[in-house]
C-alpha positions as CSV (number, residue, x, y, z in Angstrom):
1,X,46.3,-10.7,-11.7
2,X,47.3,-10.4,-7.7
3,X,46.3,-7.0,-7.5
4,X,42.8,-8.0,-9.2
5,X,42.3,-10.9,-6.8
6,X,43.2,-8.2,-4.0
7,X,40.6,-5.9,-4.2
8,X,38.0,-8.5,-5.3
9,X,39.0,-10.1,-1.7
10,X,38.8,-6.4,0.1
11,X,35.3,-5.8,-2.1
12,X,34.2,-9.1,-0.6
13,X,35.3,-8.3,3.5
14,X,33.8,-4.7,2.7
15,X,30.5,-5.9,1.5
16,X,29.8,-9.1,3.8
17,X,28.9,-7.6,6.6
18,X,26.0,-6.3,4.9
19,X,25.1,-9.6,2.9
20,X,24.7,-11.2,6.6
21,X,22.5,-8.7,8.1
22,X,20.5,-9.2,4.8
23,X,20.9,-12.8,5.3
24,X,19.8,-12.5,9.1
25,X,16.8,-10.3,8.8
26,X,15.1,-11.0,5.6
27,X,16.3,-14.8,3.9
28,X,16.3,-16.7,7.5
29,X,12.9,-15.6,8.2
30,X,11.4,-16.3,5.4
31,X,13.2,-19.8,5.6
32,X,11.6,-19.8,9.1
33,X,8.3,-18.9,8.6
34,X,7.7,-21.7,4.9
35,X,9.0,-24.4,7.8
36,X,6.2,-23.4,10.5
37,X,4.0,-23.4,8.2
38,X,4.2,-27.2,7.9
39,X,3.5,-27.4,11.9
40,X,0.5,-27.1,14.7
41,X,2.8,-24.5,16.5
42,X,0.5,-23.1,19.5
43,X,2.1,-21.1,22.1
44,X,-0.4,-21.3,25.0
45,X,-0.7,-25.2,25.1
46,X,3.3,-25.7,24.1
47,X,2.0,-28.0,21.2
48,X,4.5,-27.9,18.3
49,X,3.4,-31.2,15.6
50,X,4.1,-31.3,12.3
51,X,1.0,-31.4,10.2
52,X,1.9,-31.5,6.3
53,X,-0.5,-29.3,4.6
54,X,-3.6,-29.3,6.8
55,X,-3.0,-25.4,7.6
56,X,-3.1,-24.6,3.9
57,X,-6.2,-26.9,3.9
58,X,-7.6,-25.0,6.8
59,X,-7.3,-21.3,5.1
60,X,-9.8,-22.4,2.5
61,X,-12.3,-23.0,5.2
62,X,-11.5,-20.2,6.9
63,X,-14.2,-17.9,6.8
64,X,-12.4,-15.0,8.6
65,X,-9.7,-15.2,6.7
66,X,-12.0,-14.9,3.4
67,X,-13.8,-12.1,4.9
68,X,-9.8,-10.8,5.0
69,X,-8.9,-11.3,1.7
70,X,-12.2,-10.2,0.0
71,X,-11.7,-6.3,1.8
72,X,-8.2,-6.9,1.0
73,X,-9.3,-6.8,-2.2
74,X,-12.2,-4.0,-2.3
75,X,-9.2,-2.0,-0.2
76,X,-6.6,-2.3,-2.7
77,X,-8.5,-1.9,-5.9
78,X,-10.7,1.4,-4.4
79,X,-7.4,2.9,-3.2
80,X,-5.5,2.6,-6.3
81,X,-8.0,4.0,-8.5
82,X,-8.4,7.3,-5.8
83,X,-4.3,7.2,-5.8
84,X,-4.0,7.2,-10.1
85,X,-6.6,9.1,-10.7
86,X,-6.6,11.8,-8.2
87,X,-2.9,11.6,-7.9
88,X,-2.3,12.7,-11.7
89,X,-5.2,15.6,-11.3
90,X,-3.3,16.2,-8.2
91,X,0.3,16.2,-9.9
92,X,-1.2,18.2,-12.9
93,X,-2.0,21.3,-10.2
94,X,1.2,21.1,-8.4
95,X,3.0,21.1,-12.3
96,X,1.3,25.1,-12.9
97,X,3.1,27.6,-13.2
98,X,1.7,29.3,-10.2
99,X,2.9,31.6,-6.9
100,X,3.6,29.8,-3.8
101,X,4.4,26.8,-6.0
102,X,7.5,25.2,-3.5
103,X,5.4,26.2,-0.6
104,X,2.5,24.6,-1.8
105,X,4.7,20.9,-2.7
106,X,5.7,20.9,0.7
107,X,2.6,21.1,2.3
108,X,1.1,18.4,0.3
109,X,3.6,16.4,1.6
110,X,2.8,16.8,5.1
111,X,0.3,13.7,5.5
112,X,2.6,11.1,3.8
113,X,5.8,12.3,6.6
114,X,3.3,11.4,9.4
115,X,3.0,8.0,10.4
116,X,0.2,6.0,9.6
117,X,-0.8,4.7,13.1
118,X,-0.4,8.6,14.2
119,X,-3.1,9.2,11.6
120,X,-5.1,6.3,12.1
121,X,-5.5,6.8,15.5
122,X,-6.6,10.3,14.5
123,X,-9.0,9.1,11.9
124,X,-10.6,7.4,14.9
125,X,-11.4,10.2,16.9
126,X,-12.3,12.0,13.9
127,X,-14.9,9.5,12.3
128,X,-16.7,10.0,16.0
129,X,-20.5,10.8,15.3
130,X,-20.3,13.0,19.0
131,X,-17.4,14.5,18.6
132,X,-15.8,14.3,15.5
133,X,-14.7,16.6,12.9
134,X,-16.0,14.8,10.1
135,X,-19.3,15.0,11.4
136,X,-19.0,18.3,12.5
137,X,-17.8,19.8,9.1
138,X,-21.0,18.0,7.6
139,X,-23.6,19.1,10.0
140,X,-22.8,22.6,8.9
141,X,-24.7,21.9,5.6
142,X,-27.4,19.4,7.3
143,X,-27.8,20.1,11.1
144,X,-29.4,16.7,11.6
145,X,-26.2,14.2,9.9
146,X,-26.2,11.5,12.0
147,X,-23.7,8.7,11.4
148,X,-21.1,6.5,13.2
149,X,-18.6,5.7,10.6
150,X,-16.7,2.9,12.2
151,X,-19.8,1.0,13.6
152,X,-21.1,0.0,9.9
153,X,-19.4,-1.7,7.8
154,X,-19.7,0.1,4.8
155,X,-19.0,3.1,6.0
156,X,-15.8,1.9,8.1
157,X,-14.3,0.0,5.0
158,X,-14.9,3.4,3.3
159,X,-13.2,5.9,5.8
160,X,-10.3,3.4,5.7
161,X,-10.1,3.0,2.0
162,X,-10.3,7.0,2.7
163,X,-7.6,7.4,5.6
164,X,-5.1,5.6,3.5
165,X,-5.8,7.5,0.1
166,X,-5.3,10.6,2.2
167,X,-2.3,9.5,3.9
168,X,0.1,8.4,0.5
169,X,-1.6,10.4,-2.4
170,X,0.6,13.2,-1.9
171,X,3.3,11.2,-2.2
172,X,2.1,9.1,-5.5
173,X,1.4,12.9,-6.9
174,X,5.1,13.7,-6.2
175,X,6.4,10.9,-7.9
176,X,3.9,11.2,-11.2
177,X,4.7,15.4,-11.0
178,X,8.8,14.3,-11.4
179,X,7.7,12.2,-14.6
180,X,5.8,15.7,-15.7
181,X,9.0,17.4,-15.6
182,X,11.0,15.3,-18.2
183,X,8.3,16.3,-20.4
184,X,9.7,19.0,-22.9
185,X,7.5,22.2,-23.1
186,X,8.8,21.8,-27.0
187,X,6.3,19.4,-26.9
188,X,3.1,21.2,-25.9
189,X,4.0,23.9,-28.3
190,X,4.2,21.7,-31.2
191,X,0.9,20.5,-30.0
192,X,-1.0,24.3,-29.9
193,X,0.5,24.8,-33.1
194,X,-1.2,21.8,-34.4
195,X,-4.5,22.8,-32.5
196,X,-4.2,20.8,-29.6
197,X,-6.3,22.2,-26.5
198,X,-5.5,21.6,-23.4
199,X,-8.0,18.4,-22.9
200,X,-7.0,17.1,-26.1
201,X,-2.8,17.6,-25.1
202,X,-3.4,15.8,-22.1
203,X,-4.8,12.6,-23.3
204,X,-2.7,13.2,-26.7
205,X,0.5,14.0,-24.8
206,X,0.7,13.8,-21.2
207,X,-1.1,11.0,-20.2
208,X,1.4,8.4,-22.7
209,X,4.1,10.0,-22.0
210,X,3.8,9.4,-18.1
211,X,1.9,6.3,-18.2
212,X,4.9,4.2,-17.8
213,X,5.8,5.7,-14.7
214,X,2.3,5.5,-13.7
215,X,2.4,1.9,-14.4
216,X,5.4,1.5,-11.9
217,X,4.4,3.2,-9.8
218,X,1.2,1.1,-9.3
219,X,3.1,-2.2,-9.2
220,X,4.7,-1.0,-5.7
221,X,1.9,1.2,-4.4
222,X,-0.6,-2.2,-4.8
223,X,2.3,-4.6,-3.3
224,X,2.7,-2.2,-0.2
225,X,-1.8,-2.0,0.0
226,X,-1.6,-5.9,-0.3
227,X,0.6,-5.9,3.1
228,X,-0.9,-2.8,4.9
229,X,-1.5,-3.2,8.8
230,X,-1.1,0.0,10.2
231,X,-3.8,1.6,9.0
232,X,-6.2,-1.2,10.2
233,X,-4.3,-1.9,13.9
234,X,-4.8,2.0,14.8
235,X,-8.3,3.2,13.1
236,X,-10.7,-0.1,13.5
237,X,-9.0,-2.9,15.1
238,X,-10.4,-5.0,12.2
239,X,-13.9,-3.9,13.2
240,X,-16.8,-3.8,13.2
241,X,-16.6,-7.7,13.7
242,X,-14.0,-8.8,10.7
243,X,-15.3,-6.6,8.4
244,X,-12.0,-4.2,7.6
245,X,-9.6,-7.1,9.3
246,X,-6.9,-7.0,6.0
247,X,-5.4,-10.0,5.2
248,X,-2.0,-9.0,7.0
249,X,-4.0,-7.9,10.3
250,X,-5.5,-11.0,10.2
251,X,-2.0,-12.7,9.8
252,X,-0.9,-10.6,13.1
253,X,-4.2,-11.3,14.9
254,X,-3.5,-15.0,14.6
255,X,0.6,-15.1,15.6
256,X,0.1,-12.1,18.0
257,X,-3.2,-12.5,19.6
258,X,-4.5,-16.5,19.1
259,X,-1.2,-17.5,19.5
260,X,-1.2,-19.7,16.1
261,X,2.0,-19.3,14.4
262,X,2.1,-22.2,12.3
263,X,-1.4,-21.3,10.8
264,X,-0.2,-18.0,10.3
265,X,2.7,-18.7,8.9
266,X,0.7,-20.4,6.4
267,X,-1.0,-17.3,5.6
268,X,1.5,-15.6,5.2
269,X,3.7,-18.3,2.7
270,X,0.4,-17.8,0.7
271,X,0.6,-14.1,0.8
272,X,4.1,-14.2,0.0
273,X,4.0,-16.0,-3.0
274,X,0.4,-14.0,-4.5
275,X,2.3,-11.0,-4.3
276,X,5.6,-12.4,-6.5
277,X,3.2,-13.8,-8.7
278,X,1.5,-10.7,-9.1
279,X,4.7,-8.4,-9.3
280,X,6.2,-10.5,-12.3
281,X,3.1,-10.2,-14.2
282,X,3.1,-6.4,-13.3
283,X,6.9,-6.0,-14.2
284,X,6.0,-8.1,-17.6
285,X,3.4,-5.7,-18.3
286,X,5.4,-2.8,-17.5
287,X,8.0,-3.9,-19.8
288,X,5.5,-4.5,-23.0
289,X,4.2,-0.8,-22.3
290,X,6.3,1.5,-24.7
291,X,5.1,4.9,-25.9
């Protein structure tokens, strides 16, 4: 019984160091940032009033931050689709049985080890109707392509959408092509013997057997578009106007830049508590999915 007690006492020294930096960087702020967001907290004019609920209040009328939240919302749900559906056609061609296959995986993997603001601020220079190299590539087929991707806004939410799919699709294709090797080759045999083509064996076979991991995989991948910054801060500055300003730029834009951390804070509680709604009822789902 003393010896028990012992090292339960030696576990607890050994792990509390790490419970408090845990404690320090991620439960405290949170704390910190639900209390703000009951107070008129402005930086410039020293004002600091508690308020009750008006910032809530104020988000609704907020037509910035509604302009936020509905590309939030275009961004998220056009980038996930490019991510599942190219990123299983793109998992499918690194699974072949091919030469060059282990140099190939690592070169595919080259965007996602860069980091995003390197490759936003890239984008930017690229998406130049002078002198960029999107442009360039497509006036080789029309001479006359004319077209300034980040001054319009459907073109700038689309090279975004487009910078980020580019960016972590090799990485969501790694990830499905490790659930692709669990599946048996006994499997696919079974399946020619029975008549199965290779269309029919993928929607019969592959496609069930990894759409639990694809499922996952999705829960995360949509919880880290919900809170993507980077991407934004580096390639458009939430131009032109509001138009690509996502929801968390619009949360740094108002601590950082206005100076309003109580109304962002606000923002943020709201944010917060979307995406745990959202990642129960994708972990529920994920759990009822059985194949």
């Amino acid at each position: 019984m003393y010896e028990s007690k012992k090292y339960l006492t030696i576990a607890w020294i050994l792990v509390l160091p790490a419970l408090l930096i845990r404690i320090f960087t991620t439960i405290y702020p949170m704390i910190e940032t639900f209390r703000i967001s009951f107070f008129d907290v402005k930086l410039l004019s020293g004002i600091n009033e508690f308020v009750g609920f008006q910032n809530y209040l104020d988000i609704f009328h907020d037509t910035k931050v509604r302009e936020s939240i509905s590309f939030t919302i275009v961004f998220v749900v056009g980038s996930m689709v490019g991510h599942i559906v190219l990123g299983i056609i793109l998992a499918l061609i690194l699974n072949m049985k091919i030469a060059g296959q282990r140099i190939l995986r690592t070169i595919v993997l080259l965007p996602w080890a860069m980091p995003m603001v390197v490759i936003a601020m890239a984008s930017k220079w690229a998406f130049n109707n002078d002198y960029g190299l999107i442009n360039d590539f497509l006036r080789w087929f029309n001479p006359s392509f004319n077209l300034d991707w980040l001054i319009h806004t459907d073109t700038a939410r689309s090279a975004v959408i487009a910078v980020d799919l580019w960016k972590d699709l090799p990485f969501f294709a790694i990830l499905i092509l490790a659930g692709l090797q669990f599946i048996s080759s006994e499997i696919y045999e079974a399946g020619k013997i029975d008549g199965a083509g290779a269309i029919r064996s993928f929607f019969k076979i592959t496609l069930p057997l990894i759409t639990k991991n694809i499922l996952v995989l999705s829960i995360f991948f949509t919880m880290w578009r919900i809170t993507s910054f980077d991407v934004v801060y580096g390639m458009t500055s939430g131009g032109p106007g509001e138009s690509t300003a996502l929801i968390a730029y619009r949360i740094t834009t108002e601590a950082f830049t206005n100076l309003n951390t109580g109304y962002a804070a606000s923002i943020a509680v709201v944010l917060f508590f979307v995406m745990a709604m959202l990642s129960g009822l994708s972990m529920s789902a994920s759990k009822r999915v059985d194949y």
